[in-house]
PDB file of N, CA, C and O in Angstrom:
ATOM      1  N   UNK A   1       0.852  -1.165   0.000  1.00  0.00           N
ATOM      2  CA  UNK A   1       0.000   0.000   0.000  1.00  0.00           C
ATOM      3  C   UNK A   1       0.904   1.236   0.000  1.00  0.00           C
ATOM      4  O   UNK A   1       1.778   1.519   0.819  1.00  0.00           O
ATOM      5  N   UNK A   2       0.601   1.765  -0.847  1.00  0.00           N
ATOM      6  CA  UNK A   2       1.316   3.613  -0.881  1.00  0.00           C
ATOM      7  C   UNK A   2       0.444   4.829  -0.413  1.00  0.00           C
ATOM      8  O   UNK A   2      -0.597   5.046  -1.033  1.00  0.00           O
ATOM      9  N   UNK A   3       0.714   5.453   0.397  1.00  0.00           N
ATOM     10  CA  UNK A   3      -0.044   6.865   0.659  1.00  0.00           C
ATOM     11  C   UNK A   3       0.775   8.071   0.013  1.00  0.00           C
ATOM     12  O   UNK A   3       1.978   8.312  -0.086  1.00  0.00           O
ATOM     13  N   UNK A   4      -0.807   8.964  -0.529  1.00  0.00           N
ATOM     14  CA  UNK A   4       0.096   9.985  -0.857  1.00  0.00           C
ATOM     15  C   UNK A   4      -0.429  11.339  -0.352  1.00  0.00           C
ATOM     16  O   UNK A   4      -1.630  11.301  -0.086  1.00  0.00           O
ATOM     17  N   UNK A   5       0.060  12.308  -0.190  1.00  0.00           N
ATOM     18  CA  UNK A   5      -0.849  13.563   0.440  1.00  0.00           C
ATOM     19  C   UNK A   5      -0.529  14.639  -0.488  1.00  0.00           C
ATOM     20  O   UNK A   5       0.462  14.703  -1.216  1.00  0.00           O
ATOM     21  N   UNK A   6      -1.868  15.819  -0.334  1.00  0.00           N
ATOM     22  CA  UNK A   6      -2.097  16.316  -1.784  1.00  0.00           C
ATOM     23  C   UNK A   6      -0.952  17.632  -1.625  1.00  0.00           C
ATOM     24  O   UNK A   6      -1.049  18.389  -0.659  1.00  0.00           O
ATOM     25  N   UNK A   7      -0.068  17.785  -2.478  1.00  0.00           N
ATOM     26  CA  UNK A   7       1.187  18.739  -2.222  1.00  0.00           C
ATOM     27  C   UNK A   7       0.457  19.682  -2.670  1.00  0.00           C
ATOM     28  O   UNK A   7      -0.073  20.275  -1.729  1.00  0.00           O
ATOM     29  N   UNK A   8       0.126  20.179  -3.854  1.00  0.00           N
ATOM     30  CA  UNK A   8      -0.115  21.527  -4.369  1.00  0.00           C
ATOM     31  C   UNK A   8      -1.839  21.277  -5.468  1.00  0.00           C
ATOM     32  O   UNK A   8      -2.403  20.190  -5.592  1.00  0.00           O
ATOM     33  N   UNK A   9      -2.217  22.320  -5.965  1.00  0.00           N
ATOM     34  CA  UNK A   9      -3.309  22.514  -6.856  1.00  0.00           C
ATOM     35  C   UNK A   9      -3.315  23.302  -7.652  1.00  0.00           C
ATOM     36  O   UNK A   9      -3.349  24.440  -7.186  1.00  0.00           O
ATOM     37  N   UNK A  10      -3.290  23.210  -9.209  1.00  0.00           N
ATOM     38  CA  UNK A  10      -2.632  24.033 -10.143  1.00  0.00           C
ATOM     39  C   UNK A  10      -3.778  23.863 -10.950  1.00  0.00           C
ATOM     40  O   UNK A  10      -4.826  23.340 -10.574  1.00  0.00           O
ATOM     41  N   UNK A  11      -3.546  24.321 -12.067  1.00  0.00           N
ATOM     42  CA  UNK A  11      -4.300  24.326 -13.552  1.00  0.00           C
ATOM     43  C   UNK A  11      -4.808  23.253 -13.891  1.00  0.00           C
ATOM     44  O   UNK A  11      -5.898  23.092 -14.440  1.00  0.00           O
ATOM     45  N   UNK A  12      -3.691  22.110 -13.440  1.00  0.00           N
ATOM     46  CA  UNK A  12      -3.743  20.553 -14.590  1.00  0.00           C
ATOM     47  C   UNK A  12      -4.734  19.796 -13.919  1.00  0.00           C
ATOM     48  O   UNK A  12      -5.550  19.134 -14.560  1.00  0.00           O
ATOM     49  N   UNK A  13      -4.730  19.857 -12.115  1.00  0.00           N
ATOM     50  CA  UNK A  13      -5.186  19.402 -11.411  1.00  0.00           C
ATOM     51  C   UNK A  13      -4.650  19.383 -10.199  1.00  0.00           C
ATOM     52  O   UNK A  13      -3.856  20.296  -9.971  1.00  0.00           O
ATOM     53  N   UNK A  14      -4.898  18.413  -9.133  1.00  0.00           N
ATOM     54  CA  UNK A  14      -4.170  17.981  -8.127  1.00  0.00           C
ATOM     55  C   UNK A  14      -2.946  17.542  -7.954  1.00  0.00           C
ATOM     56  O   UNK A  14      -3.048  16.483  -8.574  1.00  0.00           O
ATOM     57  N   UNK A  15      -1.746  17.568  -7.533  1.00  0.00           N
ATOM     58  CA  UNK A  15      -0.588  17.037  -7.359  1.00  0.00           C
ATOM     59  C   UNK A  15      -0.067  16.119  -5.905  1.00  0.00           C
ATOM     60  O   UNK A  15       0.167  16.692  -4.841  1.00  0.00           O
ATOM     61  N   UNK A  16       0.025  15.024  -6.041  1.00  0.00           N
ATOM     62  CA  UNK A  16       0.031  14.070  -4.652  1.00  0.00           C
ATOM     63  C   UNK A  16       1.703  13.776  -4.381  1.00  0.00           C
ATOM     64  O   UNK A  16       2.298  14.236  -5.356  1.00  0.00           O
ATOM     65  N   UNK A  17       2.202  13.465  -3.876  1.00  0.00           N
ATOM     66  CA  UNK A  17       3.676  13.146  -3.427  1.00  0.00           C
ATOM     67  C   UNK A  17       3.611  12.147  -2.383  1.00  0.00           C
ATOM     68  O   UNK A  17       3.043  12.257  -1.296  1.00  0.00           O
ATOM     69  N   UNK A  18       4.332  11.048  -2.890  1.00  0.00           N
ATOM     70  CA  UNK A  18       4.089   9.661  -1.712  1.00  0.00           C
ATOM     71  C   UNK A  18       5.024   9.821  -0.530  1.00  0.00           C
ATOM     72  O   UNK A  18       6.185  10.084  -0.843  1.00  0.00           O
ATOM     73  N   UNK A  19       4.700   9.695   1.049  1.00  0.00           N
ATOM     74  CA  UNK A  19       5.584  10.074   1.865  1.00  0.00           C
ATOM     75  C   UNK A  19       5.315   8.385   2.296  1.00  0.00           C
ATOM     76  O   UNK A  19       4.816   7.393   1.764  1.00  0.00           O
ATOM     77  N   UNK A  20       5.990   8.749   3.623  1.00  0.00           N
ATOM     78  CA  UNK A  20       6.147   7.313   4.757  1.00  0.00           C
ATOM     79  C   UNK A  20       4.739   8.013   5.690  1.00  0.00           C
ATOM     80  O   UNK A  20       4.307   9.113   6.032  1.00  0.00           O
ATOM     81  N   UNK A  21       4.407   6.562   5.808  1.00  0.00           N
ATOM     82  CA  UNK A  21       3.176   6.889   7.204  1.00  0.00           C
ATOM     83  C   UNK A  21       3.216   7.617   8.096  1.00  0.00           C
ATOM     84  O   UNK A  21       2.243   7.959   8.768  1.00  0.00           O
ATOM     85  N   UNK A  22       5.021   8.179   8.332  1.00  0.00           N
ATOM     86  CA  UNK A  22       5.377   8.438   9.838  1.00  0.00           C
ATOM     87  C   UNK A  22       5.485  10.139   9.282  1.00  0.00           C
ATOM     88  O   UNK A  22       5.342  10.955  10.193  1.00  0.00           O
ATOM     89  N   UNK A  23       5.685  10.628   8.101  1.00  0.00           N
ATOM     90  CA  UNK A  23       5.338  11.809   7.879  1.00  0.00           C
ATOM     91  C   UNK A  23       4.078  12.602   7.224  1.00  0.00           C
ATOM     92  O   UNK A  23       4.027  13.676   6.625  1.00  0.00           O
ATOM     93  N   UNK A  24       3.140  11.704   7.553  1.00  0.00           N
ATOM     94  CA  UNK A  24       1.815  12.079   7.106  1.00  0.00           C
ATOM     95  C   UNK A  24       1.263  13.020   7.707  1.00  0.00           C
ATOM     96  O   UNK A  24       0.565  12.384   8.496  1.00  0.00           O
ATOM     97  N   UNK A  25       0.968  14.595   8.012  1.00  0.00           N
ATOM     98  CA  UNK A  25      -0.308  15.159   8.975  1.00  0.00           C
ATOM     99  C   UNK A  25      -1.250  14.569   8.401  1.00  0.00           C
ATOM    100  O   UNK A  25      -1.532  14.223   7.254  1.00  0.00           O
ATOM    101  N   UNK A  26      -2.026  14.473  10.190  1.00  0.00           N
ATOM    102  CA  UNK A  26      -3.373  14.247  10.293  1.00  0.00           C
ATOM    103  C   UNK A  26      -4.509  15.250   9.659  1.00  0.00           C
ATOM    104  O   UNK A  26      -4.389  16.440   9.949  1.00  0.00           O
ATOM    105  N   UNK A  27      -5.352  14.949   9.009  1.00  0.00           N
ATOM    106  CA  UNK A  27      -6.571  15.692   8.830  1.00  0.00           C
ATOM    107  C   UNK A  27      -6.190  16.351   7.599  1.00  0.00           C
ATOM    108  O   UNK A  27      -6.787  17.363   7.232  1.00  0.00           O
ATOM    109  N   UNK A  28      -4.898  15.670   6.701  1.00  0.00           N
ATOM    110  CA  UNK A  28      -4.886  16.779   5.074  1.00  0.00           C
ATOM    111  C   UNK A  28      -5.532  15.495   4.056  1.00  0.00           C
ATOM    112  O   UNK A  28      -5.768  14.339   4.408  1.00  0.00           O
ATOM    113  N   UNK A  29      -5.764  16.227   2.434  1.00  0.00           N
ATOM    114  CA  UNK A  29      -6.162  15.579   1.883  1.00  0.00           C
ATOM    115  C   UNK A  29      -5.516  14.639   1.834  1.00  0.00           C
ATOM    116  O   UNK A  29      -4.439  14.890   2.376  1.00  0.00           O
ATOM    117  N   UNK A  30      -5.571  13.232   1.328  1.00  0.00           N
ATOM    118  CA  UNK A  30      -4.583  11.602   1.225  1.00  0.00           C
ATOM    119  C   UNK A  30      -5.221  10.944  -0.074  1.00  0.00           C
ATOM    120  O   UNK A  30      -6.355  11.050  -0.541  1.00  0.00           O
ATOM    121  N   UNK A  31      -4.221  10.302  -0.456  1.00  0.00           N
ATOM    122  CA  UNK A  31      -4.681   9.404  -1.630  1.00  0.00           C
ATOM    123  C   UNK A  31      -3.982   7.865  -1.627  1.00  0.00           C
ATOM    124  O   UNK A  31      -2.966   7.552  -2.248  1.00  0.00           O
ATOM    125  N   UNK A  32      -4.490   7.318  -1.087  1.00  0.00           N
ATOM    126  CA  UNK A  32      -4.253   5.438  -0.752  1.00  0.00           C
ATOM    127  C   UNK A  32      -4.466   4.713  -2.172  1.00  0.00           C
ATOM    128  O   UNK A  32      -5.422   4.727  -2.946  1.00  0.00           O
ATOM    129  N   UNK A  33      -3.047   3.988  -2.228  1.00  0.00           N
ATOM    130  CA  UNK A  33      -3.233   3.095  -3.254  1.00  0.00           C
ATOM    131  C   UNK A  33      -3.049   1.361  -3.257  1.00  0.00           C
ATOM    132  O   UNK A  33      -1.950   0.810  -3.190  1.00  0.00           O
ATOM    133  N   UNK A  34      -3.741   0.983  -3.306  1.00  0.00           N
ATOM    134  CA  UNK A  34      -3.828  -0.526  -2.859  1.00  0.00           C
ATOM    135  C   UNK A  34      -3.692  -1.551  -3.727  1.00  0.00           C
ATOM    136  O   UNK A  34      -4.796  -1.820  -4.200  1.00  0.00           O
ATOM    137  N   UNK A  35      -2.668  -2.378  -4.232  1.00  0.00           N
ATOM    138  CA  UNK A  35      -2.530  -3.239  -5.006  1.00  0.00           C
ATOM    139  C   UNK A  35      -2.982  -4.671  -4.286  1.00  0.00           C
ATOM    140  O   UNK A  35      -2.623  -5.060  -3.175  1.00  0.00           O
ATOM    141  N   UNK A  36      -3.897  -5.372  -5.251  1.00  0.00           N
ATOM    142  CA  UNK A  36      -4.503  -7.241  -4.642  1.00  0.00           C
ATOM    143  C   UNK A  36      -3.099  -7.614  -5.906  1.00  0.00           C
ATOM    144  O   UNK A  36      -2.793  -7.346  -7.068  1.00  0.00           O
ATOM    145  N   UNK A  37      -2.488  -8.557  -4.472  1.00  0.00           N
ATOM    146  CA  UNK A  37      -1.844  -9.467  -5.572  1.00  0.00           C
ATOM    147  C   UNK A  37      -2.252 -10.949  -5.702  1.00  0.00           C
ATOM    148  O   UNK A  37      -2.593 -11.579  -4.701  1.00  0.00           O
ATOM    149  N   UNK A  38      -2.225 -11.414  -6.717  1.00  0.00           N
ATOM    150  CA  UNK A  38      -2.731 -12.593  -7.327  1.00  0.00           C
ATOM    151  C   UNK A  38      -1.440 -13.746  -7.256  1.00  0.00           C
ATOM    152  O   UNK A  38      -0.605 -13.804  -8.159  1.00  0.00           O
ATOM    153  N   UNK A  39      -1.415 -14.335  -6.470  1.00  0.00           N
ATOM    154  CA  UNK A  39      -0.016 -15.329  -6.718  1.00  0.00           C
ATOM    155  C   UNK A  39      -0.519 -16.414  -7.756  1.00  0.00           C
ATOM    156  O   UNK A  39      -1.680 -16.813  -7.847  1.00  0.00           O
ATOM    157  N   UNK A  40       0.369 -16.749  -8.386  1.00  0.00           N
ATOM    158  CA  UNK A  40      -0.004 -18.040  -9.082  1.00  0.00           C
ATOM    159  C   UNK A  40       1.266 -19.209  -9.083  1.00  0.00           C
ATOM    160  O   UNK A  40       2.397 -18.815  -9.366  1.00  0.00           O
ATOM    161  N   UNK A  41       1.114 -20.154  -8.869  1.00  0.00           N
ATOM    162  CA  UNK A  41       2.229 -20.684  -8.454  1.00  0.00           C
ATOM    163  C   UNK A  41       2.462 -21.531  -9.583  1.00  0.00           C
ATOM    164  O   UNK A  41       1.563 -21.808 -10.377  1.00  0.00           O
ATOM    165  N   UNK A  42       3.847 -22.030  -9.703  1.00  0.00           N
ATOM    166  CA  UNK A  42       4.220 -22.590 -11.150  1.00  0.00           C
ATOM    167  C   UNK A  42       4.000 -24.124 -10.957  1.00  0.00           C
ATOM    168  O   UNK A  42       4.328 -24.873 -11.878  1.00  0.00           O
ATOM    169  N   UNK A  43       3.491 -24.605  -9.874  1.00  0.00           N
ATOM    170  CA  UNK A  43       3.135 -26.155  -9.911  1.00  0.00           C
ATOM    171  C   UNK A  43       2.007 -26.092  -9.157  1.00  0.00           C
ATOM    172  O   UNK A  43       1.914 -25.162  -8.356  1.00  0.00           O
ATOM    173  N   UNK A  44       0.941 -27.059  -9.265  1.00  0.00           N
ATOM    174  CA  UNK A  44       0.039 -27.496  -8.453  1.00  0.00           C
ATOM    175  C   UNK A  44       0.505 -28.077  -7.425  1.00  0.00           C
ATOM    176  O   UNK A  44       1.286 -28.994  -7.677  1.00  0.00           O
ATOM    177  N   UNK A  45       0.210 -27.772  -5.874  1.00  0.00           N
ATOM    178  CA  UNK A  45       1.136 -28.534  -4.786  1.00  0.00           C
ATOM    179  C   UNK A  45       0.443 -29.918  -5.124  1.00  0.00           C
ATOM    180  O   UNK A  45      -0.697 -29.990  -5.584  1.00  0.00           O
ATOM    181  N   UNK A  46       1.616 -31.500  -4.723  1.00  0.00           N
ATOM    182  CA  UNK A  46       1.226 -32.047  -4.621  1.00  0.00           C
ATOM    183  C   UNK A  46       0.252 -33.295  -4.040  1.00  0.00           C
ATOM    184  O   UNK A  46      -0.070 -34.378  -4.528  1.00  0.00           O
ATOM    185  N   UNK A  47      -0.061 -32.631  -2.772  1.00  0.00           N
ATOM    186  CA  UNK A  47      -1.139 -33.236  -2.024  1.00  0.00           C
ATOM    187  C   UNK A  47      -2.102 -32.690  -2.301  1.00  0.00           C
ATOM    188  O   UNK A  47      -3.037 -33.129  -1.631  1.00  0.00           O
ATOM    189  N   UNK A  48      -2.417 -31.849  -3.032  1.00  0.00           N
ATOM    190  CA  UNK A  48      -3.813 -31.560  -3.459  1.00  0.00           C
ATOM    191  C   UNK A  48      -4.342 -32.130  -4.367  1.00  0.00           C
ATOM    192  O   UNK A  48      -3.681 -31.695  -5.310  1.00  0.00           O
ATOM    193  N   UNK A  49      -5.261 -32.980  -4.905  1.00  0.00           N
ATOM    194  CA  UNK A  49      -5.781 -34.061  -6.090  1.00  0.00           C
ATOM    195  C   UNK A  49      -6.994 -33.781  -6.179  1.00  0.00           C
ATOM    196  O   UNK A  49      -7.647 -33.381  -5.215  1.00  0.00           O
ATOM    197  N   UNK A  50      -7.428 -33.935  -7.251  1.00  0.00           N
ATOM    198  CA  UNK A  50      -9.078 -33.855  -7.610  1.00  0.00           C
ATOM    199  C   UNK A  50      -9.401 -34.847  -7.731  1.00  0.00           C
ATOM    200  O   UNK A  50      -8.785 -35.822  -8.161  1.00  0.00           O
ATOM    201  N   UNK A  51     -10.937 -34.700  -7.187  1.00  0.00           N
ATOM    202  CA  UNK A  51     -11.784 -35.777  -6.798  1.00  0.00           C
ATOM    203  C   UNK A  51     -12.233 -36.598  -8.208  1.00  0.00           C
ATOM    204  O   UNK A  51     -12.832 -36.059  -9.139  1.00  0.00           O
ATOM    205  N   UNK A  52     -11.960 -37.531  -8.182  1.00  0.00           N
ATOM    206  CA  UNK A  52     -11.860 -38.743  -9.298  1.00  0.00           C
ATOM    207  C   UNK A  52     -13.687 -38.463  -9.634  1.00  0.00           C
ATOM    208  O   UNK A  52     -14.661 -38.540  -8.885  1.00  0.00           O
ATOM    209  N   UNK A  53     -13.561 -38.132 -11.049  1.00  0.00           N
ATOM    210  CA  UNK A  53     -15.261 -37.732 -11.518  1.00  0.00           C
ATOM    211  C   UNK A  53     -15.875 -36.536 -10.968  1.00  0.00           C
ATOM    212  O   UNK A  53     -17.063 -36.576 -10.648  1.00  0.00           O
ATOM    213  N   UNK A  54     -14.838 -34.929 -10.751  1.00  0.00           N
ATOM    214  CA  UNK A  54     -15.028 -34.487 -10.681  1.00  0.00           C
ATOM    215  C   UNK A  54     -16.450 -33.490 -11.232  1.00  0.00           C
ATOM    216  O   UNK A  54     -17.003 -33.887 -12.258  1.00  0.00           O
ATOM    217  N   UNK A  55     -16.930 -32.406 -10.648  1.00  0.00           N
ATOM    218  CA  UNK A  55     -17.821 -32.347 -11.451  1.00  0.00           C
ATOM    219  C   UNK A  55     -17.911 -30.781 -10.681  1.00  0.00           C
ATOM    220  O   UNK A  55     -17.547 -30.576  -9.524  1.00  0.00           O
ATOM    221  N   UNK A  56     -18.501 -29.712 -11.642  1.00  0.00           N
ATOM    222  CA  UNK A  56     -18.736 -28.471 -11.035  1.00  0.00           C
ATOM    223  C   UNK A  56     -20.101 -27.641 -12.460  1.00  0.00           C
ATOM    224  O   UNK A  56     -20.777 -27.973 -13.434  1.00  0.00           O
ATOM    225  N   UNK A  57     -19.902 -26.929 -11.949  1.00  0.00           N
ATOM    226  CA  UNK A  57     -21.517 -25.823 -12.842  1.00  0.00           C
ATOM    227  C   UNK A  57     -20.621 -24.793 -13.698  1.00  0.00           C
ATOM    228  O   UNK A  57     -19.511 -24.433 -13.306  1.00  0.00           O
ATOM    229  N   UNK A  58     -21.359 -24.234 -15.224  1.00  0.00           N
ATOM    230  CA  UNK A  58     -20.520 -23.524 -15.898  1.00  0.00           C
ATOM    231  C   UNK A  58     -21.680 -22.821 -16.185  1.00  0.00           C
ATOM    232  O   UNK A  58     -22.736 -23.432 -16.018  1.00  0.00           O
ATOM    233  N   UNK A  59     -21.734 -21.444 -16.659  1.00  0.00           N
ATOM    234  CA  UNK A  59     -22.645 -20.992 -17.882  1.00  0.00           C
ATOM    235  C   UNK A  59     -21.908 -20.060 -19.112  1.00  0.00           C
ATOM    236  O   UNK A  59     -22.207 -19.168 -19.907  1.00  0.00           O
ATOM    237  N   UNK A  60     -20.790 -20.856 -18.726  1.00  0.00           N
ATOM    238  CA  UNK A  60     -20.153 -20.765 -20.321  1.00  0.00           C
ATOM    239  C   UNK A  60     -19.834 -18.761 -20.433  1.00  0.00           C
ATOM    240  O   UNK A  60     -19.454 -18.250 -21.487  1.00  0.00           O
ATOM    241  N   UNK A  61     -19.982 -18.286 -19.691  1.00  0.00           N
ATOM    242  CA  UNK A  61     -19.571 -17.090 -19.894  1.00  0.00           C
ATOM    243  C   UNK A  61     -18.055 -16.357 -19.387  1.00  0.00           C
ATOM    244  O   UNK A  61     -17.717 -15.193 -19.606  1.00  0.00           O
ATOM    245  N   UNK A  62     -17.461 -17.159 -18.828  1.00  0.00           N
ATOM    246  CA  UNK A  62     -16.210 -16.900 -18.372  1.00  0.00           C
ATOM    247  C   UNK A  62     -15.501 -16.606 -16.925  1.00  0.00           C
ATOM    248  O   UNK A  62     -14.358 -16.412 -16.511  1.00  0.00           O
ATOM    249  N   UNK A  63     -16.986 -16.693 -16.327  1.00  0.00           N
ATOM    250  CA  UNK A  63     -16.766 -16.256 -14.666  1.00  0.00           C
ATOM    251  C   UNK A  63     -16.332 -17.086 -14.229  1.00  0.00           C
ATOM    252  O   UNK A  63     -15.942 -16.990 -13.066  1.00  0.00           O
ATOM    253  N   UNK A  64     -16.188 -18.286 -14.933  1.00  0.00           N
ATOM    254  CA  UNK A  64     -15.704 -19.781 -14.139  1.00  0.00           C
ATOM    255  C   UNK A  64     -16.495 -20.831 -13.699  1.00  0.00           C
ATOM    256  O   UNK A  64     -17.578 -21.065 -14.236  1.00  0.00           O
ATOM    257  N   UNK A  65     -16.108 -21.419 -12.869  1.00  0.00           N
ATOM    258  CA  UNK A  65     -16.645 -22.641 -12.254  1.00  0.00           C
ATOM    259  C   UNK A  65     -17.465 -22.126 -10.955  1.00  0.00           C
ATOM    260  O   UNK A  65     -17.293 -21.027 -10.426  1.00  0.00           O
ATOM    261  N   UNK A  66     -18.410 -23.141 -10.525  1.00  0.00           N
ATOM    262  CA  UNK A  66     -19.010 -22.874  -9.100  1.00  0.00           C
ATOM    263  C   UNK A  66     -19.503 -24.054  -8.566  1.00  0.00           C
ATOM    264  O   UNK A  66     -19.490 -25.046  -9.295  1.00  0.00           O
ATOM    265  N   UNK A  67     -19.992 -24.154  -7.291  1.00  0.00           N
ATOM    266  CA  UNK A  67     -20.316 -25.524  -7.090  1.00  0.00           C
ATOM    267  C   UNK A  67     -22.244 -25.110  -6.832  1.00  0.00           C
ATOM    268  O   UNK A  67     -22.846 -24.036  -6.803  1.00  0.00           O
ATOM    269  N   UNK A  68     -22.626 -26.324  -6.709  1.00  0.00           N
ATOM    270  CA  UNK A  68     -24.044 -26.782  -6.939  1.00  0.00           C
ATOM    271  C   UNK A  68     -24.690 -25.831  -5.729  1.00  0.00           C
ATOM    272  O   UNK A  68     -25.614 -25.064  -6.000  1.00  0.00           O
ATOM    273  N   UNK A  69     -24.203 -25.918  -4.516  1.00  0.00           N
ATOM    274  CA  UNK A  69     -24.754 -25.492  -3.561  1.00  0.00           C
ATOM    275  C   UNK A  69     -24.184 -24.171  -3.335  1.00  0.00           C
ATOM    276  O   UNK A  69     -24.545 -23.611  -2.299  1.00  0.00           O
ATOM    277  N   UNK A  70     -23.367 -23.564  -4.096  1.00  0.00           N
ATOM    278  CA  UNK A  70     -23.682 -21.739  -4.115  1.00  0.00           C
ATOM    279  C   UNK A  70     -24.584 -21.093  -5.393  1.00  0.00           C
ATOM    280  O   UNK A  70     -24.748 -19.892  -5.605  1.00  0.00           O
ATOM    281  N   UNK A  71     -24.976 -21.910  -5.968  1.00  0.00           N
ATOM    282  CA  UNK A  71     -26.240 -21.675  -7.172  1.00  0.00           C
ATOM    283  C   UNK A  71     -27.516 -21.990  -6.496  1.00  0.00           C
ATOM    284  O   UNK A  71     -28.517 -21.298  -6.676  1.00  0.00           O
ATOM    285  N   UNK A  72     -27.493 -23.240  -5.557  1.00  0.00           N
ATOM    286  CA  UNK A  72     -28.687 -23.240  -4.645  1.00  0.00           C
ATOM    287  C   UNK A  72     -29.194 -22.089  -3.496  1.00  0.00           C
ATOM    288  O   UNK A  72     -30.348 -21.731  -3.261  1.00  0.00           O
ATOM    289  N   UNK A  73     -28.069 -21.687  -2.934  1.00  0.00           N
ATOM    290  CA  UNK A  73     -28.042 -20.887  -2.205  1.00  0.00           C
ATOM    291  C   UNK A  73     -28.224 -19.435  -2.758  1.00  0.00           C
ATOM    292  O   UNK A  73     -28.857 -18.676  -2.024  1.00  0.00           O
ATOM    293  N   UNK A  74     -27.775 -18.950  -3.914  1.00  0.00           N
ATOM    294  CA  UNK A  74     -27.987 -18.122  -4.313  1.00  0.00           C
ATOM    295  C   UNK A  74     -27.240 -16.799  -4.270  1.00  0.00           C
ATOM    296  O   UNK A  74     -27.698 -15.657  -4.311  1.00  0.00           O
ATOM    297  N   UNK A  75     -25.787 -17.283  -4.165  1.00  0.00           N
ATOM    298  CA  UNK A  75     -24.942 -16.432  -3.953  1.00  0.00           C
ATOM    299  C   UNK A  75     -24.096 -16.191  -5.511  1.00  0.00           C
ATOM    300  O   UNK A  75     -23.490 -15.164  -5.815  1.00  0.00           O
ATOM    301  N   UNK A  76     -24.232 -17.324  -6.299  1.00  0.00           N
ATOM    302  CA  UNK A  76     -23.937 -17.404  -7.754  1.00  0.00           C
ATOM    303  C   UNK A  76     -25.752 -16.970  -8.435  1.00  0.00           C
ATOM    304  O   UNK A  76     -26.868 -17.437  -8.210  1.00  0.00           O
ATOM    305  N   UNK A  77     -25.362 -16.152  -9.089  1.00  0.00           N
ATOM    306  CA  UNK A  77     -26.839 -15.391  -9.894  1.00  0.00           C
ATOM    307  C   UNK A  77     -26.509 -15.958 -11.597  1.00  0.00           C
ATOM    308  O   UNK A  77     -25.367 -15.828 -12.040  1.00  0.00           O
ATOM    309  N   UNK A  78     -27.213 -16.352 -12.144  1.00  0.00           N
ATOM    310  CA  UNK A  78     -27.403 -16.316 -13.781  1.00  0.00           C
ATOM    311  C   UNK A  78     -27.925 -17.411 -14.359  1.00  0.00           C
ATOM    312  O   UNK A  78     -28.239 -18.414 -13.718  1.00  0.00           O
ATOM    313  N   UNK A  79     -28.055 -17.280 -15.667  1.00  0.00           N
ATOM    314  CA  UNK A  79     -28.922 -18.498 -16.224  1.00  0.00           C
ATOM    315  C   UNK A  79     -28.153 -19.536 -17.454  1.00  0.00           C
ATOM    316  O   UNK A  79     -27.362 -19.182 -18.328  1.00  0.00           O
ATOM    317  N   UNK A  80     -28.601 -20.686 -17.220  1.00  0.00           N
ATOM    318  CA  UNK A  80     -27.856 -21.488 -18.287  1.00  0.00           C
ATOM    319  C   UNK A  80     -26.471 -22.543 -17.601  1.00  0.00           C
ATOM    320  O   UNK A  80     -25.429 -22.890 -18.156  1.00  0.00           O
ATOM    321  N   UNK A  81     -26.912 -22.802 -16.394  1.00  0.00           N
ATOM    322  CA  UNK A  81     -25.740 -23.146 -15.680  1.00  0.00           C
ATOM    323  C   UNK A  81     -25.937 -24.813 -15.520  1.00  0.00           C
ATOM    324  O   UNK A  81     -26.712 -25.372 -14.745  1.00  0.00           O
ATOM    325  N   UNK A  82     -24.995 -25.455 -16.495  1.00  0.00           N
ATOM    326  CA  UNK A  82     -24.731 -26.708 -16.144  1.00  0.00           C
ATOM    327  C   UNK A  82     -23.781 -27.301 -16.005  1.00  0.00           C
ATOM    328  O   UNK A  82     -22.702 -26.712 -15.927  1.00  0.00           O
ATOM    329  N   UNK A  83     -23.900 -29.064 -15.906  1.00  0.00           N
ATOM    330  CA  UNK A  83     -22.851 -29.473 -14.772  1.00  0.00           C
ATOM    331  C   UNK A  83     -21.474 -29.750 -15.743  1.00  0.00           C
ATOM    332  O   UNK A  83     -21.562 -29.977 -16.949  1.00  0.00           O
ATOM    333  N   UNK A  84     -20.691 -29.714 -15.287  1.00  0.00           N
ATOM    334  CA  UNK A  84     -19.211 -30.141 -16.351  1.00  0.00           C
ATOM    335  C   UNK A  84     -18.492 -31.045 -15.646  1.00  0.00           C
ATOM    336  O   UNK A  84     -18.430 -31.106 -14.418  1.00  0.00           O
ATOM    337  N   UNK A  85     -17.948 -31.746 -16.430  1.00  0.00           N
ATOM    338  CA  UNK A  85     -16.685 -32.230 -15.892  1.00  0.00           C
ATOM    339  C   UNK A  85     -15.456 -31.873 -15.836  1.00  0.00           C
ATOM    340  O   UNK A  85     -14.986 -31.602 -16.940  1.00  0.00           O
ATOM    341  N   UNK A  86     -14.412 -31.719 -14.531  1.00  0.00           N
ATOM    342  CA  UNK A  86     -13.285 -30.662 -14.125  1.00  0.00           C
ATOM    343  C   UNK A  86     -12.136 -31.858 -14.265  1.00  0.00           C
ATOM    344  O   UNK A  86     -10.951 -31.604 -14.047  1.00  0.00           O
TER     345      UNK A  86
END
């Protein structure tokens, strides 16, 4: 995470400058920037195995996979969702 606090205000717009937490005043404008990192690891660990006749829900649009009972539940929304094999 980077903080930045607003240095000056000109023509173009706003101007921010990233400090350390420990020189931040309290109570000025701030601008927080938050990166999600995504690890992906270059092997599947190997105690993890899929269940022989796997099986999960698709509707083919790209959001991925889901299982039966978050479509029941209703936390997965959409239409056209059937079962695949994984």
């Amino acid at each position: 995470m980077r903080q930045a606090v607003l240095e000056k205000t000109g023509d173009c717009g706003e101007y921010y400058a990233v400090k350390k937490p420990t020189n931040i005043r309290d109570g000025g404008k701030m601008l927080v920037h938050v990166v999600t990192n995504h690890p992906v690891p270059e092997a599947w660990p190997s105690f993890l195995r899929f269940r022989p006749n796997g099986r999960a829900y698709s509707n083919d649009t790209g959001a991925g996979l889901t299982r039966r009972w978050c479509l029941e539940q209703g936390f997965v929304r959409g239409e056209g969702d059937h079962k695949v094999s994984i």
